[in-house]
Phi, psi and omega in degrees: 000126174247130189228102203238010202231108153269159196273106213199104155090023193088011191170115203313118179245159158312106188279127151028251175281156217235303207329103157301149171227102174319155172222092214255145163261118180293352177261023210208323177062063175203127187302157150231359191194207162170156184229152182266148170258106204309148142298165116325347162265337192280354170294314204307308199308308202295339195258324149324310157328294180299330164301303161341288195270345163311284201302290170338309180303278181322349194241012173298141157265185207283351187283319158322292174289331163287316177305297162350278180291322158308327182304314184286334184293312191271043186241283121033253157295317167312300173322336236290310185285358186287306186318317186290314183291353192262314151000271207276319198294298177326308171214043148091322212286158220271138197299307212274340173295313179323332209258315195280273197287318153319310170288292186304351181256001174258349190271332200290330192272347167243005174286319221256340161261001175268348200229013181219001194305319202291315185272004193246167241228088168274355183204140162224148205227114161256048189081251197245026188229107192245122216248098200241115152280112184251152170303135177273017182104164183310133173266106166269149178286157149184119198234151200258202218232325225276266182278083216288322170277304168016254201314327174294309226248003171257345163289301220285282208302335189250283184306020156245330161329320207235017171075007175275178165215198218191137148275138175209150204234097169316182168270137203262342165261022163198058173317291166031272187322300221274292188341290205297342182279333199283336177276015141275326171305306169353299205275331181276187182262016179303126167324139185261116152125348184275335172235123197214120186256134185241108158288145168132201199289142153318300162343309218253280186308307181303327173260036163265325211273329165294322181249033152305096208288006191244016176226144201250018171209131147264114166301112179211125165256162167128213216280149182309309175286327163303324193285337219255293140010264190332298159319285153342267169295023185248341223285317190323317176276002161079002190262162195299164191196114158241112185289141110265109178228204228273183159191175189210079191303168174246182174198105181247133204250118161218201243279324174284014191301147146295093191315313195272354182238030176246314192283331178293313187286315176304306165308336167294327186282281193299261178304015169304131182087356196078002175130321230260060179234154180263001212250338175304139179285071187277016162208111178281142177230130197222151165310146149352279186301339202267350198280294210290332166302294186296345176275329174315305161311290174314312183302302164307314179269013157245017169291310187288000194253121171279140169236159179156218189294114192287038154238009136318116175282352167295328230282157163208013153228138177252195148297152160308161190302306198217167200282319175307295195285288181347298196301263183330332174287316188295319191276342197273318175295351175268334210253352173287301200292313132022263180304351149121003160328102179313118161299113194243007041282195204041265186089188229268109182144162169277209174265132185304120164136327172247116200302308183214179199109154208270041194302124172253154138301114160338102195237116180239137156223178208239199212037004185322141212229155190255331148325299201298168206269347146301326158268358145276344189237141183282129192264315206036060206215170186259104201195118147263198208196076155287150170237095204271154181252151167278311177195160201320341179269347171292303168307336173269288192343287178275012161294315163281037166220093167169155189307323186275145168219045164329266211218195189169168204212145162234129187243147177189157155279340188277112204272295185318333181270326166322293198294322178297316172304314184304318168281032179232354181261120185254075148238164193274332177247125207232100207251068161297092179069047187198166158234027136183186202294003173073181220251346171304135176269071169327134195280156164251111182179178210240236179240192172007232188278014176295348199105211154191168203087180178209150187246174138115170210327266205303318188286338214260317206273306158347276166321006171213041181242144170234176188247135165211114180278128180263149167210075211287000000 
């Protein structure tokens, strides 16, 4: 795909920047596209646009902003096998995961804002207080590559729930997704100038658009250091800044379990995506007595995840996204064996039979000290890390002892005793006895450096509200 055009003020423009950004397909290391990479002027035209258009926007009724979404939703669909395919071509991910989950985690933030918009409370009357949420003014974007619809469209879906408009800046190694929506927005009854796209490097696009005095929120998923980045540079302008950023989830397994379909569903969990989630249950904590057992198991279900061409549809692991995050996944597996981690398969190297492509082995290793730089650092590769434990308090200690607090997984038969472990796990999200978050749009984000804020329906709409007391 040469994606050579941003979407801007209503209607696909000529950019700026000149700079091509190769768009290399990772299971192949063979260029397939390129994208132009924005100026600062071209952040200035987009944040103008949203400015513009704002006092239109912000007067939409809801019925207005509910009809938005639905047109994208039904856009959308007409679209469905292109997104999988630009998906899977971009980043690897395996075509039938692409058609599902991929393709399906970006429609779900506007069916799941569509089924809660109705209930949520934009004016509250306290006596003599009248309590108004208004939009907060134009908004930037700013979406990492792993999950390409995700992220974009649980942003996309809550700002318009909430009447604001917006700039947004995909990840430059997997443009695609955010192209083809914006040529369904295109198609809607959406205001010209509420939705707006800018490609390139983060350097350039992501800190014009972030220390920008003329946009009053920044949205940002991705890396924990970008996130840091981000901040830095909003600070001058006083403006809100809301984070998702990395995590190194826990998955505590405990004594009553089904051993073999508590450690299957955590693997399943854990290499989903290949790995490339900030939300994976990337350190299983197992009783003691149970770590040789439960490695038999892991070892077997990651025997069972086939890898190769992600247009196989048997395929359920792809490549890693890009040559950088390869390099780092490769170095992180090296450096568990290094620190004395058992290896219990895979390790360094791609998979036997395939010559080239960002290929990683499926990798587990057992004994693992919570100390070691693998059960610290976010790998984002498909490799866990079991850790056995003496007895549940020892198991939360180290489920909470890390920089990070996303998400976390509990497998147990005592539901009650779940709920109970649970509020002692400092993540923003606690995944019990499932292998995903089910269909309420439960909010997401995470503690410590994991971030603040929350995306997804009720809370997700929130985040792009400011409160104002009327008081007669």
């Amino acid at each position: 795909m040469e994606i050579n055009k941003f979407y801007i003020d209503g209607k696909f423009v000529d950019p700026d920047g000149s700079e091509k950004i190769d768009i290399v397909n990772p299971a192949t290391e063979e260029v397939v596209g390129y994208v132009i990479s924005g100026s600062n002027k071209d952040v200035d035209f987009a944040v103008e646009a949203a400015n513009k258009a704002f006092p239109e926007v912000m007067a939409l009724t809801l019925d207005q902003r509910k009809k938005i979404l639905e047109e994208i939703l039904e856009g959308m669909e007409e679209r469905r096998e292109d997104f999988a395919q630009i998906i899977s071509e971009e980043m690897g991910s395996p075509i039938t995961m692409a058609r599902r989950a991929q393709y399906g985690s970006g429609t779900i933030h506007f069916k799941n804002t569509l089924s809660i918009i109705d209930r949520f409370d934009f004016q509250e009357v306290h006596g003599n207080i009248t309590i108004n949420k208004l939009p907060i003014g134009p908004v930037g974007m700013i979406t990492p590559w792993n999950w390409p619809l995700n992220q974009m469209c649980t942003k996309v879906a809550s700002a318009i729930a909430a009447g604001t408009t917006f700039v947004i800046k995909p990840s430059e190694i997997t443009p695609g997704a955010a192209h083809i929506l914006a040529e369904v927005i295109d198609k809607t009854s959406m205001p010209k100038g509420m939705f707006n796209l800018v490609h390139g490097h983060g350097i350039t696009v992501g800190k014009a658009m972030s220390s920008h005095p003329d946009l009053e929120m920044i949205s940002f998923t991705g890396s924990t250091r970008a996130g840091i980045d981000i901040q830095k540079n909003a600070a001058d302008n006083i403006k809100r800044v809301s984070l998702e950023l990395g995590g190194k989830s826990p998955n505590i397994l405990l004594e009553d379990v089904d051993l073999e379909n508590a450690v299957t569903m955590g693997m399943k969990q854990c290499f989903l995506n290949t790995g490339q989630s900030c939300s994976s249950p990337t350190r299983m904590l197992l009783p003691e007595h149970m770590l040789d057992e439960a490695s038999k198991y892991a070892v077997a279900a990651a025997s069972d995840m086939s890898m190769g061409n992600p247009l196989d549809e048997d395929i359920y692991l792809g490549p890693i996204s890009n040559r950088t995050q390869y390099e780092k996944v490769q170095d992180l597996i090296q450096k568990g064996i290094d620190e004395g981690a058992t290896l219990a398969c895979g390790g360094t190297g791609r998979p036997d039979g395939l010559e080239k492509g960002f290929f990683v082995k499926p990798t587990v290793f057992t004994n693992v000290d919570n100390k070691m730089t693998i059960a610290r650092e976010e790998i984002f590769g498909p490799v866990i890390c079991l850790i056995p434990y003496s007895n549940i308090d020892q198991a939360i200690k180290i489920a909470n002892d890390s920089a990070y607090g996303l998400s976390s997984m509990i497998s147990c038969s005592d539901e009650v005793k779940g709920q109970e472990i649970a509020k002692k796990i400092r993540t923003g999200q606690v995944i019990l006895n499932r292998i995903s978050r089910g269909d309420y749009p439960a909010p997401f984000g995470g503690f410590k450096m994991s971030g603040n804020g929350r995306e997804h329906g009720l809370f997700g709409i929130d985040e792009y509200l400011e409160v104002q007391a009327v008081i007669t």
